[in-house]
N, C-alpha and C positions, 0 to 999 in steps of 0.2 A: 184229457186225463193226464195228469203227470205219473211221474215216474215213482212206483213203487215197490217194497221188497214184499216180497211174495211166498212163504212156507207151503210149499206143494208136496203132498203125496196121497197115496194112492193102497186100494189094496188089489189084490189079481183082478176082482171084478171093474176094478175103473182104472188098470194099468193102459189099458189102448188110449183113451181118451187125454188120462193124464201125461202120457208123451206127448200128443195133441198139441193139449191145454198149454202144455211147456211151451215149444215151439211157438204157439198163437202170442203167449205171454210176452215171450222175448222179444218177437217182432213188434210187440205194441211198445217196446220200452223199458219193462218191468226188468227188475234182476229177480231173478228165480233162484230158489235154494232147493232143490230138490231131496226130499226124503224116505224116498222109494216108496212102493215096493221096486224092483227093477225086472219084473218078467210076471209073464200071464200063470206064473207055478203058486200054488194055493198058498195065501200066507194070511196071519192073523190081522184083519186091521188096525187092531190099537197100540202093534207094535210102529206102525208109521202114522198115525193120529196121533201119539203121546209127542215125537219128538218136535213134530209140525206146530203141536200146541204151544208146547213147550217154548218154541222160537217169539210164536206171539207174546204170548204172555210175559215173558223177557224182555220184550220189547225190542228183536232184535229184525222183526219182521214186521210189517206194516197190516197185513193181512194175510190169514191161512188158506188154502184153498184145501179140499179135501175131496179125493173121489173115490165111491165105492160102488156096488152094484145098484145098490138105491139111494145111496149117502144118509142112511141112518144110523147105524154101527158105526161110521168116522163120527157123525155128529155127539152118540153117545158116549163115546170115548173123548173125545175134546171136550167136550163139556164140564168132564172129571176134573179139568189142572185150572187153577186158581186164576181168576181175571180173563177166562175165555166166555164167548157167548156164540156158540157156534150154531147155526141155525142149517137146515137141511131145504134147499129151495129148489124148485122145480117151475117156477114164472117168473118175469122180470117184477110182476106186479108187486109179489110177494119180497124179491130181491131188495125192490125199491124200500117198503116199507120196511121191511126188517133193519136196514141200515136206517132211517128216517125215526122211528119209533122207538129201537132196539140197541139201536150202535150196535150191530152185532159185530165183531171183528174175526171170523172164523166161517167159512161158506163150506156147505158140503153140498155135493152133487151126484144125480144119477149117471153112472156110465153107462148102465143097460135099459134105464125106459126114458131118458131122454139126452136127446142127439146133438152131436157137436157142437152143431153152429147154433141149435138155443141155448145152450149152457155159455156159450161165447157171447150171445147175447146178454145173459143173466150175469153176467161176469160182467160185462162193460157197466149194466145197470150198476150194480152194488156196489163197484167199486166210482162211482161216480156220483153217487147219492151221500150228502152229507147229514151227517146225526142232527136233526132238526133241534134238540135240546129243550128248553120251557116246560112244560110240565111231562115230558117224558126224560128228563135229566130223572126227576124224583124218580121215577118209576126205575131207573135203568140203576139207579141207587139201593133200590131197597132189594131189587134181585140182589146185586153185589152181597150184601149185606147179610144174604144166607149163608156164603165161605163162609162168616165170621161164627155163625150161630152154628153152623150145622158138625 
């Protein structure tokens, strides 16, 4: 896996993990930009899913990681900013395809029902799975293509 930039953040419910995830991250390589939250004190997620998106879709990040108590709420919130596809994964199976089928470029994940080292595993999958392109290029075009309409 080479080396990528990585928009990490987190809300109180995926604060443990996404320290973790940091740490896991750096030692694999990655540069990590980290955009809090910074402690387990209750805070809104989509105040740290905007700016994490934000990075992606600028293109100043290669990929978002996002962690919340189930990683739904980061996922509904990144979804919001223009040219994200942030998908909420809970198997590598799913990790794999959603990169493969989806290009998703925005991962959100459970802190509280599932555990480190799968999420670390779901992490290596996705981030190691390349957008297969051919008749899911059309597809991953015409989502795009709602910004524009909607």
């Amino acid at each position: 896996m080479s080396q990528l930039r990585i928009a990490l953040a987190s809300d109180h419910g995926g604060f443990e993990q996404k320290e973790q995830l940091k740490s896991w991250l750096e030692s694999q390589g990655h540069e990590v930009e980290d955009f809090g939250c910074n402690s387990e004190e209750s805070v809104d997620y989509p105040d740290y899913a905007l700016p994490a998106a934000m990075c992606v879709a600028k293109g100043q990040a290669d990929y978002g990681v996002l962690v919340c108590g189930t990683g739904l709420g980061m996922m509904l919130a990144a979804n919001k900013v223009a040219g994200i596809r942030a998908v909420n994964i809970t198997s590598t199976g799913f990790a794999e395809l959603s990169r493969e089928h989806n290009n998703a470029n925005v991962i959100t994940l459970s802190g509280r029902f599932v555990n480190l080292e799968e999420n670390e595993r779901i992490l290596e999958v996705f981030f190691s799975t390349e957008f297969a392109g051919g008749r899911h290029e059309k597809r991953v075009s015409k989502i795009m293509a709602i910004e524009q309409e909607a």
